[in-house]
N, C-alpha and C positions, 0 to 999 in steps of 0.2 A: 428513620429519615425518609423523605420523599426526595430521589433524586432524577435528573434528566439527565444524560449523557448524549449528545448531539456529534453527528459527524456528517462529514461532505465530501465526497467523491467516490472512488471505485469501490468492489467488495471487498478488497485489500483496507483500505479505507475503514471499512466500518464492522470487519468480522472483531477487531479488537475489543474494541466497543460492547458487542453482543454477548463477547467471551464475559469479560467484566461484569455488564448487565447481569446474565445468569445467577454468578456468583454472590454477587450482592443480593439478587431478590433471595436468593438461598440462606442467604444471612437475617431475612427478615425484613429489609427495605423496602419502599414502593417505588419502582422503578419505572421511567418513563422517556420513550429512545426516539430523539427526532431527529430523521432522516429524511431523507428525500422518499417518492410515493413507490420509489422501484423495489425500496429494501420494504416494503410492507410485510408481504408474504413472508420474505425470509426470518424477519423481527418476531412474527405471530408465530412460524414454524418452533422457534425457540421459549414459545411460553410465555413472550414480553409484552409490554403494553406500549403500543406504536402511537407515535403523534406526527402528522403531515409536513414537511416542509416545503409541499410541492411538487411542480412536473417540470417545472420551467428548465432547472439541470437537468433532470433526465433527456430532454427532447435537444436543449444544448450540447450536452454530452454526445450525444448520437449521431449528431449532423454531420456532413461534409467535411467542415470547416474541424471541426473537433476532429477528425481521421486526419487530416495535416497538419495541424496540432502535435500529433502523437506519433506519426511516420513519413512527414515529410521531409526537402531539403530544409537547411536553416534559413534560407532567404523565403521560404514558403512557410518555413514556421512561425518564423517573425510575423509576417503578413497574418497570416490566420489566428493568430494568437493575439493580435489587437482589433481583427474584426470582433472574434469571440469574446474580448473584454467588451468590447463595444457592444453587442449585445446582451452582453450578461451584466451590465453594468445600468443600463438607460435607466428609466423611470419604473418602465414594468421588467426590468428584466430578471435575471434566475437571483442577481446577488440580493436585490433587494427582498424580492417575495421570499427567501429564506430566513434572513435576520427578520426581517418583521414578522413574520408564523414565530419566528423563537421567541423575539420580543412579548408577544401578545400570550404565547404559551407559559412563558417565566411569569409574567402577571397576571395571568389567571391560577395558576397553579403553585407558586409561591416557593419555588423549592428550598429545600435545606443546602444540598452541593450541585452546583452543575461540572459534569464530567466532560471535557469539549477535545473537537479538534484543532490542530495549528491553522485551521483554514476557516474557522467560528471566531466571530470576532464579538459580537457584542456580546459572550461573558468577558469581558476583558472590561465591558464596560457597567456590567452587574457587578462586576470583582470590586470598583470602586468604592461601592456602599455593603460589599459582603465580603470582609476581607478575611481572607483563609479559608474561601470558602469556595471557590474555582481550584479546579483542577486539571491539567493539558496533559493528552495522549498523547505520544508523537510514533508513530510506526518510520518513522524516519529518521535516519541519523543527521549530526552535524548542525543543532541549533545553537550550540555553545561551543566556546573553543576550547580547541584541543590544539594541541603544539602540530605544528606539520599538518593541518588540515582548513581548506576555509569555507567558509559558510555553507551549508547544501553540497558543493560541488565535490568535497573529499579532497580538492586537489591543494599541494604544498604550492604560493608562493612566494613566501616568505614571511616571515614572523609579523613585521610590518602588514603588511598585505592583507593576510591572514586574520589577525587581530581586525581592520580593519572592514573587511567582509561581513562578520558578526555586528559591526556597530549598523551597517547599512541596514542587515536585518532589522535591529531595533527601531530605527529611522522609520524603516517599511510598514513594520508592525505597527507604528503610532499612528503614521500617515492614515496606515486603511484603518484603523481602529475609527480615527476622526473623522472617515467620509463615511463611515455606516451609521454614527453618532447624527452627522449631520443629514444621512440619506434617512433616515428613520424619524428626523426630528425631534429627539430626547434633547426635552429640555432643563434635566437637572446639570445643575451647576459641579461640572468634574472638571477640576486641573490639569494641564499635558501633564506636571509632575504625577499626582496621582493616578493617571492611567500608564507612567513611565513605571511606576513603582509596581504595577499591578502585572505589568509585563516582565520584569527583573526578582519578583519575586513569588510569583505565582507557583503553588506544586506543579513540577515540570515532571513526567515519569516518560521516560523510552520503551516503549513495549519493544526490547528490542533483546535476544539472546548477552547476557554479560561473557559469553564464547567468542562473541562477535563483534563486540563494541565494549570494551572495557571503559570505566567511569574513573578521570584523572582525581587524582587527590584534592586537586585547586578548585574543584568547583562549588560553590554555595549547597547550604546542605537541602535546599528547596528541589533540588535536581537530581532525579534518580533513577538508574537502569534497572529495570523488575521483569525483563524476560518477554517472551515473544507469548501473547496470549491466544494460544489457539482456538478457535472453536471446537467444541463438540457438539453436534446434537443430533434427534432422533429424527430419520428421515426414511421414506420408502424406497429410497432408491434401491436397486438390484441390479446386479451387473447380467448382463445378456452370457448366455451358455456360451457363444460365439467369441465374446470376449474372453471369459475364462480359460477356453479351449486356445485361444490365440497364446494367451502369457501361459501356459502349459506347456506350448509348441516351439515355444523361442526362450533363448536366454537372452543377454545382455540387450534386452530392450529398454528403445529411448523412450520418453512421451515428452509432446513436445506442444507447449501451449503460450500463447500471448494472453490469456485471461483473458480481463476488458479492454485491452489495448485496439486500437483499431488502424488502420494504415491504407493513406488511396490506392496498393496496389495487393490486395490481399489474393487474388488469385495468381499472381507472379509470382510471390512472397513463396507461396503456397506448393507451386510449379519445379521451382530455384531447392527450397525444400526436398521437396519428394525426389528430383532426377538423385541428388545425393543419396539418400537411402534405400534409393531403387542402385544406385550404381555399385555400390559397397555392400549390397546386403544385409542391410543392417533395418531390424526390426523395430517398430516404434507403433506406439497409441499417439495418434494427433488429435487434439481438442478444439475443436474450430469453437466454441465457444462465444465471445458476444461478436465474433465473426472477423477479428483480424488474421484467421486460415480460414479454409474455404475447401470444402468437400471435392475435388473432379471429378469430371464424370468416368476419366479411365485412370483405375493406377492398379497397381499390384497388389490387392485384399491378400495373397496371402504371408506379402508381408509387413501390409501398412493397413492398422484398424482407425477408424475415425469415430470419436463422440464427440458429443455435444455437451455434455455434463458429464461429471464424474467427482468422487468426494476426493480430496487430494489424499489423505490420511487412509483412504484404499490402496490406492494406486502407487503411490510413492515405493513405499515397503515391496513391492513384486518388478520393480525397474532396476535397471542400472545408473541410467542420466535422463537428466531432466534438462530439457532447452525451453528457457521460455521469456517472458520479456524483462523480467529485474523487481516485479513487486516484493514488499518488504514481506508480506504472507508467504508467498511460494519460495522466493527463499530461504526463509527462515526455517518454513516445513521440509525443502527441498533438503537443505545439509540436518536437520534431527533427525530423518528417515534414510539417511545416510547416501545419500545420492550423489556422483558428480554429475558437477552443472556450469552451464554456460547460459551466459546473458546476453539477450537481443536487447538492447536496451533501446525506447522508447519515446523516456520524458524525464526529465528534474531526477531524482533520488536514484531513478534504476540506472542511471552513468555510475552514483558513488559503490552501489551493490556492487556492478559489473569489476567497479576496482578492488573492492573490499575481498572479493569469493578469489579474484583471482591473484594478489594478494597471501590471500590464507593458504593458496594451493588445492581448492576444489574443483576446477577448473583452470581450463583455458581465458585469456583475455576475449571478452566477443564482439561483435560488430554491430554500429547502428541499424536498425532497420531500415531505411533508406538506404542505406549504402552494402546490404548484404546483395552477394551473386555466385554463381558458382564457382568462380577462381577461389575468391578469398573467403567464403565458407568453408566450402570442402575439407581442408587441413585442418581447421579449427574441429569440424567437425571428427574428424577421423582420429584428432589426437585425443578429445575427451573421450575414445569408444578406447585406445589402447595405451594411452598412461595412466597407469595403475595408481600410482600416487594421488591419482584423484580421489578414486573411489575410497580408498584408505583409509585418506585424509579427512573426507568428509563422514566418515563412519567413526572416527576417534572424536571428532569434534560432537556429531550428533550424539552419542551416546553419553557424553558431557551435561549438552541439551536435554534428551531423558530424564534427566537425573532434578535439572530444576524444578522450584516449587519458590515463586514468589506471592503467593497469592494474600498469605495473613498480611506481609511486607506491605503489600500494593491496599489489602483493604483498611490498614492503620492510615495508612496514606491519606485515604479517599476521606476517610469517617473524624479522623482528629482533627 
C-alpha cells in the first residue's frame, strides 16, 4: 500500500507518527510523512520519505505571540491565541498553506490510507469518498467519553457536563472540517451527515500507554488504546566525557526540560529554577532545548550541567526525576524508564497529564508555568526529590510499559 501519515505541531507531535512510519515501511509499504519543513531532517534521519507542508507553522510557532500562547497569564493567552488564529488562519496563513500542500499531495499521489493527526482536518474530508480508509493518531487523551472526565480537560463536572463537552467537540470538529472545505475550495458534493459519520466513525487509535489510560467497555469498537509509540532511531549523537563524568559524580539527579514549549520569561523561569537546586543541593541535567530555559552566564557547573539536545531513552534510565512541561512523549517515556515526575504544565493536554501522573502517584501535583516562583516550587520540588513512593511507583508501572507490544494490533488496524 502507499500510505501518507501527516501530523502538526511539536516533536511530541509527530515522533508517534515516525515511530508507525518505520514500522510499516518494515512491512513493505511505501510510506510518505507530511509534516511541516522543521521535522525534514529528522523524517530523512529515520529512512522516511518526507513531503513539505511548509514554514508558515514553523515561523508561527516561534514567534512572540506563540511564547504567550504557551506561558503566559490567561488574560494574555486569550489575547494571543486569537491574534495567532488570526494569522494562521488569513488567506496565506499556516492553516491554509498546510491543507492545501496535503490536498494537492493526496491527489497527486493517490494514497491507499492516510494516517493523520486530531489537528489534519481535510482527511476527514478524503474519509468521505474513502471510507475505512483514514485513520486518527491521537497522543492525547480524552476525545471520547469516559465517566468522570470531560473533553480534553480530564476534569469531572458532572455526567451532564461531561457528556456534553464531548458533543461541543464534535460540533468543533465539523465546524473546522467545513471551513478548510471551504478555505480550499473542494467542490465535491459531501453532506454535514457524511462528514458527521466520518468523524464518529473513523479508526480512532490513542498512542497512549493502556498503564495510563485504560479503554472503557462502552466505547464503539472503531476506538482503540495501542500504547505509547516510541521512537527509535540511529543517530550520531555522543554524550560529552563531561557529561558522563557529571551522572557518575551524583546520584539522585533531576533533568529538567520544557521540550518545545516556549515562555515570555525564560530567563526567570530559568533563574527561579536554578536558586532551588543550587539551595537544596540537588543535581540536575537542564535541557534548554528549543529554548523555553535558558543557559546563565553564572551557576554552579559542578552541580547543574546544561544541553541542548539529548536522546530522552539515554538519559531517562541514569536519573531519578524528571521536571518538564506535560507532553504526552516525555511522559509517557518519563514513567517506562521509571522516573518520578512533575509537570510544568503549559498548554491544552499537559493540565490533564499533570492530573493524570499525579493521580497515579508519580509525582507531586505541579504548577502552571506562568505562575511558578520560588515560594510555591520549592516544596513541590523538594518533595518529588524525598517521597519515595514516587519513584516506586513509577518503576512498577514502567516496567508494566516495558512489557507492551501493540504493534501487529496497531498495523491490522492501519491496513484492514
Amino acid at each position: 500500500m502507499k500510505i501518507i501519515l501527516t501530523s502538526i505541531g511539536t516533536r511530541g507531535d509527530i515522533e508517534p507518527f515516525l515511530a508507525i512510519g518505520k514500522f510499516l515501511k518494515e512491512k513493505g509499504h511505501q510510506v510518505i510523512c507530511a509534516f511541516s519543513e522543521r521535522y525534514r531532517e529528522l523524517t530523512e534521519s529515520c529512512d522516511l520519505e518526507f513531503a513539505s507542508l511548509g514554514k508558515k507553522g514553523d515561523d508561527l510557532f516561534e514567534c512572540d505571540v506563540a511564547g504567550t500562547v504557551m506561558g503566559g497569564t490567561v488574560i494574555k493567552k486569550i489575547i494571543a491565541l486569537i491574534k495567532l488564529f488570526k494569522l494562521a488562519g488569513n488567506e496565506k496563513g499556516a492553516f491554509k498553506e498546510k491543507d492545501l500542500k496535503l490536498y494537492e499531495l493526496t491527489n497527486q499521489e493517490k494514497p491507499d490510507r492516510i494516517v493523520h493527526h486530531i489537528k489534519s482536518y481535510y482527511p476527514v474530508i478524503w474519509g468521505c469518498k474513502n471510507k475505512g480508509k483514514t485513520i486518527l493518531i491521537s497522543p492525547f487523551p480524552y476525545f471520547h467519553y469516559i465517566k468522570g472526565h470531560a473533553f480534553i480537560s480530564g476534569r469531572d463536572y458532572s455526567d451532564v457536563l461531561n457528556k456534553l463537552s464531548f458533543k461541543l467537540y464534535d460540533f468543533g470538529a465539523l465546524a473546522a472540517t467545513l471551513m478548510f472545505k471551504k478555505m480550499l475550495r473542494i467542490r465535491d458534493k459531501i453532506t454535514i451527515k457524511q462528514l458527521i459519520n466520518v468523524i464518529h466513525n473513523r479508526k480512532f487509535i490513542y498512542a497512549i500507554s493502556p498503564d495510563l489510560l485504560q479503554r472503557p467497555d462502552y466505547w464503539n469498537n472503531n476506538i482503540k488504546i495501542l500504547g505509547h509509540q516510541e521512537l527509535k532511531r540511529k543517530t550520531d549523537w555522543k554524550p560529552e566525557k563531561k557529561l558522563t563524568d557529571f551522572i557518575e559524580q551524583h546520584e539522585k539527579i533531576f533533568f529538567i526540560t520544557f521540550g518545545s514549549m516556549l515562555n515570555p520569561e525564560p530567563e526567570l523561569k530559568t533563574k527561579i529554577i536554578i536558586e532551588i537546586l543550587e539551595r537544596n543541593k540537588i543535581p540536575a541535567v537542564i535541557n534548554t532545548a528549543s529554548g523555553g530555559l535558558v543557559k546563565p552566564h553564572e551557576f554552579n557547573s559542578d552541580l547543574i550541567y546544561f544541553v541542548s539536545q539529548i536522546p530522552y531513552d539515554w538519559i531517562f534510565p541514569k536519573v531519578y526525576a524528571v521536571i518538564h512541561h506535560g507532553g504526552s512523549g516525555t511522559t509517557q517515556l518519563a514513567i517506562k524508564y521509571g522516573c518520578a515526575s512533575m509537570i510544568i504544565p503549559h498548554i491544552v493536554d499537559q493540565f490533564v497529564w499533570d492530573k493524570m501522573i499525579s493521580e497515579m502517584g508519580v509525582g507531586p501535583k505541579g504548577i502552571k508555568i506562568n505562575q511558578i516562583n520560588n515560594k510555591n516550587l520549592e516544596p513541590k520540588i523538594l518533595e518529588l526529590l524525598n517521597n519515595k513512593s514516587f519513584k516506586e511507583k513509577s518503576e512498577k508501572i514502567g516496567n508494566q510499559m516495558q512489557k507492551e507490544d501493540f504493534k501487529e494490533e496497531l498495523y491490522k488496524t492501519i491496513i484492514e
